[in-house]
C-alpha positions in Angstrom: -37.7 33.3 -77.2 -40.1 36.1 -79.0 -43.2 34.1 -78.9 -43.5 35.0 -75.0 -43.3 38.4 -75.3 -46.8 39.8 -75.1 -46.1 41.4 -78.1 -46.0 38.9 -80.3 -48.0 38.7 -83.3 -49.9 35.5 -83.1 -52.6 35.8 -85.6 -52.6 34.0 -88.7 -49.7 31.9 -87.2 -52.6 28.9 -88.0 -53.0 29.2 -91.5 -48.9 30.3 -91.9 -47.5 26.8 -89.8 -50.1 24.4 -89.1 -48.3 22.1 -92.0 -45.2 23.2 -91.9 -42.9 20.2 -91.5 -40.9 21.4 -88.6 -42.9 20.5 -85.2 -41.9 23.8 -83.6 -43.5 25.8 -86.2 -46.5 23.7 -85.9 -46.9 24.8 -82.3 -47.0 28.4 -82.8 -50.3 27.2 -84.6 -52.0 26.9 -81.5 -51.2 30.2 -80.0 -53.6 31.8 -83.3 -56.6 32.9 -81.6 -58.3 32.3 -85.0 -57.2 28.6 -84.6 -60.0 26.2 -84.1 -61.2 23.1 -82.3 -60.1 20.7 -85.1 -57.1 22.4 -86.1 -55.7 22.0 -82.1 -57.2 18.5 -82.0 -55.7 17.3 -84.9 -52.2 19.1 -83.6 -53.2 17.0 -80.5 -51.8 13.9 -82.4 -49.0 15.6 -83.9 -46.0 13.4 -84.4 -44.0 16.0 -82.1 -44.5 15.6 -78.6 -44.1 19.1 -78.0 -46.9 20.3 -80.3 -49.1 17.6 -78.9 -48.6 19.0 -75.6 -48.8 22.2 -76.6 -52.6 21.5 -78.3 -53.4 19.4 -74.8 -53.1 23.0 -72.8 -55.4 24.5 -75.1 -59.0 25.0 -73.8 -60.1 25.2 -77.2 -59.6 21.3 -77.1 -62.5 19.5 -77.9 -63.2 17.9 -74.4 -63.6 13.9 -75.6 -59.8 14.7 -77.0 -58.6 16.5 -73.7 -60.6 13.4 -71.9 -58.3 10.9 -73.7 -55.1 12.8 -74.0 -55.5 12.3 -69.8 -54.3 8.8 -70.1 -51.7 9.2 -72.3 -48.4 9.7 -70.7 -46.9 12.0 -72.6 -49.7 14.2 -72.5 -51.5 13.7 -69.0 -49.6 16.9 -67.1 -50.6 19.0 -70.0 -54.0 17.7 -70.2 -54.4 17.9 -66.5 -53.2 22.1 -66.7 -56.4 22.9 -69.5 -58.3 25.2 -67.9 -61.5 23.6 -70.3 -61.0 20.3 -67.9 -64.5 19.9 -65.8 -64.8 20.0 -61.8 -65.4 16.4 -61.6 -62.4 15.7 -64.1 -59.9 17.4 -62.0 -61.2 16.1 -58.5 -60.3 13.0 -60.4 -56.5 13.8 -61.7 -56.2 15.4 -58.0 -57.5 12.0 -56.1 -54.9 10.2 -58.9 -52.2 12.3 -57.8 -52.5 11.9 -54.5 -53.4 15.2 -53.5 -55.6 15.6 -50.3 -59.4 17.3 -50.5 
């Protein structure tokens, strides 16, 4: 697909799909660097679970959102990837998953 290519024109991708009714347009709203912390949290809850997971990998997150979207299934492996998530946070999702120290 063309959005990987470094290449890719992402700016103004947020104000073009962010309510456009198809869910994969929605996501290439988070890869605007001009998007911000509300627009990604409220793709967070998106009704596709795609774009939520999408907005879940974003460290632009707000982190009581990220913090949440931890315990949802849907969302936890994508949550748990954010680079935003703190130390503590990810010793947590680490001792959760079994992983030894």
């Amino acid at each position: 697909m063309a959005t990987g290519h470094p290449r890719f024109l992402s700016e103004g991708l947020a104000a073009r799909f962010a309510d456009h009714p198809d869910g994969s347009h929605r996501r290439l709203a988070v890869r605007d660097p001009a998007a911000g912390p509300d627009l990604i949290e409220r793709l967070s809850h998106d009704p596709d679970v795609r774009t939520r997971q999408e907005a879940a990998r974003d460290p632009r997150l707000p982190l009581p959102r990220l913090l949440d979207a931890l315990a949802e299934p849907e969302l936890a492996s994508s949550a748990g990837a954010n680079p935003a998530l703190p130390r503590a946070e990810m010793a947590g999702v680490m001792d959760e998953a079994g992983v030894p120290a």
